[in-house]
N, C-alpha and C positions, 0 to 999 in steps of 0.2 A: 504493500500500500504506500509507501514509501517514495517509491520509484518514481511516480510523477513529479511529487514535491522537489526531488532533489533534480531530477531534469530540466523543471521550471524555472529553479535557482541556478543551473548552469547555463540555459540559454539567454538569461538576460546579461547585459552589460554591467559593467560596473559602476556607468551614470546610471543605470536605471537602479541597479540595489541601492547606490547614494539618496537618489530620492526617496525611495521605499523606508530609507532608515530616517530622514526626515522628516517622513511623514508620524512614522512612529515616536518621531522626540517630540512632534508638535502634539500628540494625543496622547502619551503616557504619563504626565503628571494629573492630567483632567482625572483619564480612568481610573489612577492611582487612586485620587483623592476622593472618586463617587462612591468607590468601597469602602476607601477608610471612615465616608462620613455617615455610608449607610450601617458599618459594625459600630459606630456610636451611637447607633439610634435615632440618630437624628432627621433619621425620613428619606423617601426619595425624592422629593423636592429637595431638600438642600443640599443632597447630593448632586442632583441636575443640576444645581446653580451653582455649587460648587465649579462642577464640571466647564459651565460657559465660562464663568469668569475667571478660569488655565487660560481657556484655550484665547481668551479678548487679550489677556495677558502677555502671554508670549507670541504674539501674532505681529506687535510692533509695542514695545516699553523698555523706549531708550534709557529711562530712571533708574531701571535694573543692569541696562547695557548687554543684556542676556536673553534678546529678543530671538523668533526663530528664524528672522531674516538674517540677524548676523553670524548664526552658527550654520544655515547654509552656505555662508559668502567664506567663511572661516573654516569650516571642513571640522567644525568642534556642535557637534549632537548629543554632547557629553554631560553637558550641563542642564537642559531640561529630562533628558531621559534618568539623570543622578536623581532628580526632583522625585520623579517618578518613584525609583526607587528609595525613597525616603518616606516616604505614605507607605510603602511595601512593608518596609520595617517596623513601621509604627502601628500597622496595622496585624502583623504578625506577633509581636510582642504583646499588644492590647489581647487576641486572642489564646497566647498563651496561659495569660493571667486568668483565663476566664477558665480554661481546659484543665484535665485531668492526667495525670499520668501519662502513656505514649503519646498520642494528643499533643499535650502541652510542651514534649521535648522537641515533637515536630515541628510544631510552629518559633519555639524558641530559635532550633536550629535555622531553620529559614529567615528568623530576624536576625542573625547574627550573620547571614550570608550576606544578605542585601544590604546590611548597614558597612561591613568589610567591601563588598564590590562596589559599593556607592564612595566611601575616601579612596578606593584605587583607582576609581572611574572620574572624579572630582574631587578633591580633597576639602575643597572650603565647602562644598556643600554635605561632603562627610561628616566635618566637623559640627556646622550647623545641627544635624543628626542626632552627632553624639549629647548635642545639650539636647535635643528637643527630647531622646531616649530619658534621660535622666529628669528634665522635668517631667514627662510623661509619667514615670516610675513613681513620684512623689506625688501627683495629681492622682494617681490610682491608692497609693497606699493614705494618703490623707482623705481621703473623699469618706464621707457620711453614709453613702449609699453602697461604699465597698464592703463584703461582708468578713468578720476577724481570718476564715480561713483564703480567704481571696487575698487578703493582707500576707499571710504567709507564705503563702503562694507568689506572691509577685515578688516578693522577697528575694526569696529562692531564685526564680527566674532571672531577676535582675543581675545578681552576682553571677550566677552560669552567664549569662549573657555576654558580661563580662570578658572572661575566660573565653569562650569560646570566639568570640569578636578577635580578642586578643591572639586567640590562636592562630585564627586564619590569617590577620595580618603579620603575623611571626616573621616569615620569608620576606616579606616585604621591607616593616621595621627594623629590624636587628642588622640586616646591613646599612641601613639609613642611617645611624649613631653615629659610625664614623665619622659619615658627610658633614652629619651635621655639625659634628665638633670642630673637621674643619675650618667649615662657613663661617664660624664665632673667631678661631684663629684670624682668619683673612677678614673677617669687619674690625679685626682691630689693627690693622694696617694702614696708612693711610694713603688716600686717593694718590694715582698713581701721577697725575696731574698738577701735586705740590713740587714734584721736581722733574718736570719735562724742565728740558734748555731754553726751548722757545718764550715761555712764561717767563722764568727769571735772567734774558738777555738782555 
């Protein structure tokens, strides 16, 4: 059954998959966001409207500069499709807090995928994440209407979350330290431009 799908993806060109993946950065934060707002309960209306006002959003909003005319013209679908993937997270984590046992490990596991491929896919919108994670964590555990073992529960979940997040970006971080210690080296150097000859001739 297969077979067509992957013949379809090889007879097209590579402008045409480029647009196809465009298309999907222009609509993945919308859908993202219809479900995260439909698992809050908050109705299919406000997920619908959620949904429009993604797509009015990144359609042209220079304000953000991360419009999806400028990641066509830039060859970067990274940053709305990241988006996406951050409603993934949050809506997988919210799930797990709700679930049981296998259940709850599944969906844990899967926020901790999507919040790791979302900082390796875009980092400033990883990071964003990682707070929106941890308020979300405290919105669930302080709320009136969480019940004491859903409190322990997300507890739990949270610290695993943790760990496993951390795991996945393991390969990735652990070689970045060096860099980074570098980079702090060479900012404390100074501009290489205090002693060009031209300046002080």
């Amino acid at each position: 059954p297969s077979q067509p799908c992957i013949l379809f993806v090889v007879m097209l060109s590579l402008f045409q998959i480029y647009k196809i993946l465009i298309i999907l950065a222009y609509l993945s934060p919308g859908i993202a966001l219809y479900f995260f707002m439909r698992e809050l309960k908050f109705g299919r209306t406000s997920g619908l409207t959620a949904f429009l006002f993604s797509l009015l959003i990144y359609r042209h909003h220079q304000a953000w500069d991360g419009d999806i005319y400028q990641a066509a013209e830039t060859g970067s679908p990274f940053q709305p499709i990241s988006s996406g993937f951050l409603f993934l997270a949050l809506l997988f984590f919210y799930k797990s807090s709700q679930s049981v046992r296998a259940e709850a490990i599944l969906y844990l596991i899967l926020s901790s995928i999507f919040t790791a491929v979302t900082i390796l896919m875009y980092p400033t919108t990883g990071y964003l994440l990682l707070i929106f994670q941890a308020v979300f964590f405290l919105f669930l555990y302080f709320s009136k209407d969480t019940h004491p073992l859903t409190k322990k529960n997300t507890c739990i979940n949270f610290v695993l979350f943790i760990f496993l997040t951390a795991g996945l970006l393991s390969f990735w971080a652990i070689p970045l330290i060096p860099i980074i210690e570098q980079s702090k080296l060479f900012l404390k150097i100074p501009p290489l431009s205090y002693y060009s000859p031209t300046l002080h001739s």
